[in-house]
C-alpha positions as CSV (number, residue, x, y, z in Angstrom):
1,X,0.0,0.0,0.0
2,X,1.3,3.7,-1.0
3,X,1.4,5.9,1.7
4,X,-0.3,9.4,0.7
5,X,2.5,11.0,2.8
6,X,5.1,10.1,0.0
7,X,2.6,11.1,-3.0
8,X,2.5,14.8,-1.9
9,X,5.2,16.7,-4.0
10,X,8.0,18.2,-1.3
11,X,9.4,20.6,-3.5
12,X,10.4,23.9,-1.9
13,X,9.6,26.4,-4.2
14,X,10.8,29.9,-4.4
15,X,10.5,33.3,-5.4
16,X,13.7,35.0,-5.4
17,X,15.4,38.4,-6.3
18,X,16.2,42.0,-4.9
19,X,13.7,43.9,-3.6
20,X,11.6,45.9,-6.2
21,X,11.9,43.6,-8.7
22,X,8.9,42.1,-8.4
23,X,8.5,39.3,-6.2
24,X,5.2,39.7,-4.5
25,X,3.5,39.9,-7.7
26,X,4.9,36.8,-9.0
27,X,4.5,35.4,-5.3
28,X,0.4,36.7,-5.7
29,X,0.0,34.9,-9.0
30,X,1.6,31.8,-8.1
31,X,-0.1,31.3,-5.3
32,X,-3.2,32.3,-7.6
33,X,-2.3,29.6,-9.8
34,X,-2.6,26.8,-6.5
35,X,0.5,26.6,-4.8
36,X,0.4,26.5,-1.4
37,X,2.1,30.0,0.2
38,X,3.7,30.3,3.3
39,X,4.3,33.9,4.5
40,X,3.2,35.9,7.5
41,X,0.3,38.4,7.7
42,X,2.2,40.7,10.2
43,X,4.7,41.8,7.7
44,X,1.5,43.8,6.1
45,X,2.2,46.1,9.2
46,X,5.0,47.4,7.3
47,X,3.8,47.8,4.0
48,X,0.9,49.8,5.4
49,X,3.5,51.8,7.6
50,X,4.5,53.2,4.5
51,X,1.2,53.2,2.6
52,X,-1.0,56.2,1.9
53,X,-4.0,57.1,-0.9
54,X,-1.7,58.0,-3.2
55,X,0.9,55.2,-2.9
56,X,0.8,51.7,-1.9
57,X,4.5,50.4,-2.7
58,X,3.2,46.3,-2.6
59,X,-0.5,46.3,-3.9
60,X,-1.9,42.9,-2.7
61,X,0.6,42.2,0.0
62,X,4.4,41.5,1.0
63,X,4.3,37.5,0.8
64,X,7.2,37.4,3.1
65,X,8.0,35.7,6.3
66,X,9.4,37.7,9.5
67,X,13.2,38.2,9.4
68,X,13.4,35.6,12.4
69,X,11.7,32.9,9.8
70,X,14.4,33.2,7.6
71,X,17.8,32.6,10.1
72,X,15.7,30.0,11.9
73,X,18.0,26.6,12.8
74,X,17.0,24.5,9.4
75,X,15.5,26.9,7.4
76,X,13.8,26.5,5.0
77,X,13.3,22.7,5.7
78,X,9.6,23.1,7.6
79,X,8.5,24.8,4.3
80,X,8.8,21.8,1.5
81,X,6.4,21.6,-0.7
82,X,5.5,25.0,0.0
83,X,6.0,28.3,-1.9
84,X,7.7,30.8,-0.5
85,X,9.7,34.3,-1.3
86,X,13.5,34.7,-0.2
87,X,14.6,37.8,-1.7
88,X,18.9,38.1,-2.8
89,X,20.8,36.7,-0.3
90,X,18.9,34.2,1.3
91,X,19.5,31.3,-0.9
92,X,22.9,30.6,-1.1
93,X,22.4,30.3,2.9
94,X,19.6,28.3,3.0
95,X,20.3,24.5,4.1
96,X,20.5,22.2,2.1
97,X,16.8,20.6,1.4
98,X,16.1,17.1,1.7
99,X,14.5,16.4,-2.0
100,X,14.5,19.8,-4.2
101,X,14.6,23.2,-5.2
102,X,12.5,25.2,-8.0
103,X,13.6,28.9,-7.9
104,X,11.8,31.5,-10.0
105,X,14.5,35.0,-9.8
106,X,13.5,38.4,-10.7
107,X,15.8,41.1,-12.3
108,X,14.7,44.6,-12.8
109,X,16.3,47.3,-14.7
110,X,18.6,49.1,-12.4
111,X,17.3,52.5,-12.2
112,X,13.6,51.5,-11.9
113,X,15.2,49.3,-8.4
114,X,16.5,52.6,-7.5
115,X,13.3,55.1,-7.6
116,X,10.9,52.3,-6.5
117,X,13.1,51.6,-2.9
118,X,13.3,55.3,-2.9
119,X,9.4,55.4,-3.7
120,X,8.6,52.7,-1.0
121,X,11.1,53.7,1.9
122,X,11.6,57.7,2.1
123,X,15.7,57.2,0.9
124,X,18.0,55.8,-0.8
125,X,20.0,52.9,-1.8
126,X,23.4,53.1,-1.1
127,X,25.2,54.1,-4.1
128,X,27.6,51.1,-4.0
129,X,24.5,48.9,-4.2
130,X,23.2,50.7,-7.3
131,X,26.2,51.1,-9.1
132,X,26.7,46.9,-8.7
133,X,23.4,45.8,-8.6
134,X,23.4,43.7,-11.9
135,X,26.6,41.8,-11.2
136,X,25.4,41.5,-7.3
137,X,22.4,39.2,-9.1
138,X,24.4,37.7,-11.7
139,X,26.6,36.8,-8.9
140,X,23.6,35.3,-6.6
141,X,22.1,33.5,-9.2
142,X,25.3,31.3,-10.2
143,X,25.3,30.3,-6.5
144,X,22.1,29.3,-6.7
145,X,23.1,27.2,-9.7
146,X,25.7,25.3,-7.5
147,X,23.1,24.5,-5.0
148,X,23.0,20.7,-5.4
149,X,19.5,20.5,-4.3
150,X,18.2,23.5,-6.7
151,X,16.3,21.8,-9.5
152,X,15.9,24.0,-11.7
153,X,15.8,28.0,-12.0
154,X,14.1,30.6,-14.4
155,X,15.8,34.1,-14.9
156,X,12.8,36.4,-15.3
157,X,12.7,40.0,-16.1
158,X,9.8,41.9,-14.2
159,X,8.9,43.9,-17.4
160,X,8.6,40.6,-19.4
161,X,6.4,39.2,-17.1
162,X,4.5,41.8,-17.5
163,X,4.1,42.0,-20.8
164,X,3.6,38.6,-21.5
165,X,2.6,36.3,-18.3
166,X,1.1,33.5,-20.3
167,X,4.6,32.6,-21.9
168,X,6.6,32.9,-18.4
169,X,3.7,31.1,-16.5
170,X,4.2,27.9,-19.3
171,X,7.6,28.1,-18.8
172,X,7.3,28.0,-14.9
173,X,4.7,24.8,-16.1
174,X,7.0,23.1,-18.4
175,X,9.1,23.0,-15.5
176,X,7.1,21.2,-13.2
177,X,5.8,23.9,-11.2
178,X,2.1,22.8,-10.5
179,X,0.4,25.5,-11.2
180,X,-3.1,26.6,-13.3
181,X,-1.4,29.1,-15.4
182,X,-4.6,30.8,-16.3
183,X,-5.0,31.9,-12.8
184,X,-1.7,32.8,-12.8
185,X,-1.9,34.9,-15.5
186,X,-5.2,36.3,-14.3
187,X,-3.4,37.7,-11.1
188,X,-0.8,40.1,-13.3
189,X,-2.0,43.5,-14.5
190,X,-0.1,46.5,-15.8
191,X,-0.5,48.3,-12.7
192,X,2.0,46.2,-10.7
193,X,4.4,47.7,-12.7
194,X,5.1,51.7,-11.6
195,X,8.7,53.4,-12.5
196,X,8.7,52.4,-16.2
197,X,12.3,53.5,-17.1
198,X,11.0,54.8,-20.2
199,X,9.0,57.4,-18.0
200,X,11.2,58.1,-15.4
201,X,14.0,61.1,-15.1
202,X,16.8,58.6,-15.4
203,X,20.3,59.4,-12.7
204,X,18.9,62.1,-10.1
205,X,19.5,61.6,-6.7
């Protein structure tokens, strides 16, 4: 007889990138699209610390655990077969999982990072940051390729995502992530998507 226990799928899967790249939307849809989401309502406290009528920097919510979560003995072993976000750094430091690891990782255009943090927390980011933001991600993301428990991860760019959800959501499927992609897709909507580079004043701090 087949215990159900070992039928359920234990992957870990995971929304990763800097902040303002993304990640809650792609966080929102997934979970949309029927994965299970782990993340804590009291990090909403912050968003709405810094939300008014005229701004809300994370519309639909944070989708992140508390910081304590994160640098928990183990992490993120308690979470398998569970979705979850784990922006830049917290990969490569993760333990090493049991079974596996699908990572989604969102890039943004530099300058858009910039004025959406500045947008979202009153200041700046350091200008060292800024300056090697691409190469910090590059840099993250081939770590996470020498995880030997990540199964597979998709590079996606916030704008294209936006733009066209239905091809990144099948590519997400192709991979095995078990998701509906139309309700994915459903979740997305141009107005995620403030600080177009195309619109902004591009350099002033």
């Amino acid at each position: 007889m087949i215990d159900e226990t070992d039928k359920k799928d234990k992957t870990l899967y995971v929304v990763s990138g800097f902040m303002r790249t993304g990640t809650s939307m792609m966080m929102k849809a997934l979970e949309a699209g029927g994965l299970e989401t782990a993340y804590k309502q009291s990090r909403e406290e912050m968003r709405l610390k810094f939300a008014d009528e005229h701004y809300d920097p994370n519309i639909g919510g944070l989708y992140e655990l508390e910081r304590a979560d994160y640098q928990e003995k183990g992490f993120p072993k308690k979470y398998a077969g569970k979705l979850i976000k784990a922006l830049n750094m917290a990969i490569p430091g993760m333990d090493v999982m049991d079974d596996r690891i699908k990572v989604v990782y969102m890039r943004r255009d530099t300058e858009e990072i910039r004025q959406s943090y500045d947008a979202f927390f009153g200041h700046q980011l350091n200008k060292k940051v800024i300056e090697n933001l691409q190469e910090i991600q590059s840099n993250i993301i081939e770590r996470i390729k020498n995880r030997k428990d990540v199964l597979s991860i998709n590079v996606f760019w916030f704008r294209n995502v936006i733009n066209n959800p239905l091809k990144h959501f099948n590519i997400l499927k192709q991979n095995g992530w078990n998701i509906d992609v139309e309700k994915a897709v459903e979740v997305v909507d141009p107005e995620y998507y403030r600080f177009r580079l195309e619109n902004l004043t591009v350099g002033v701090y």
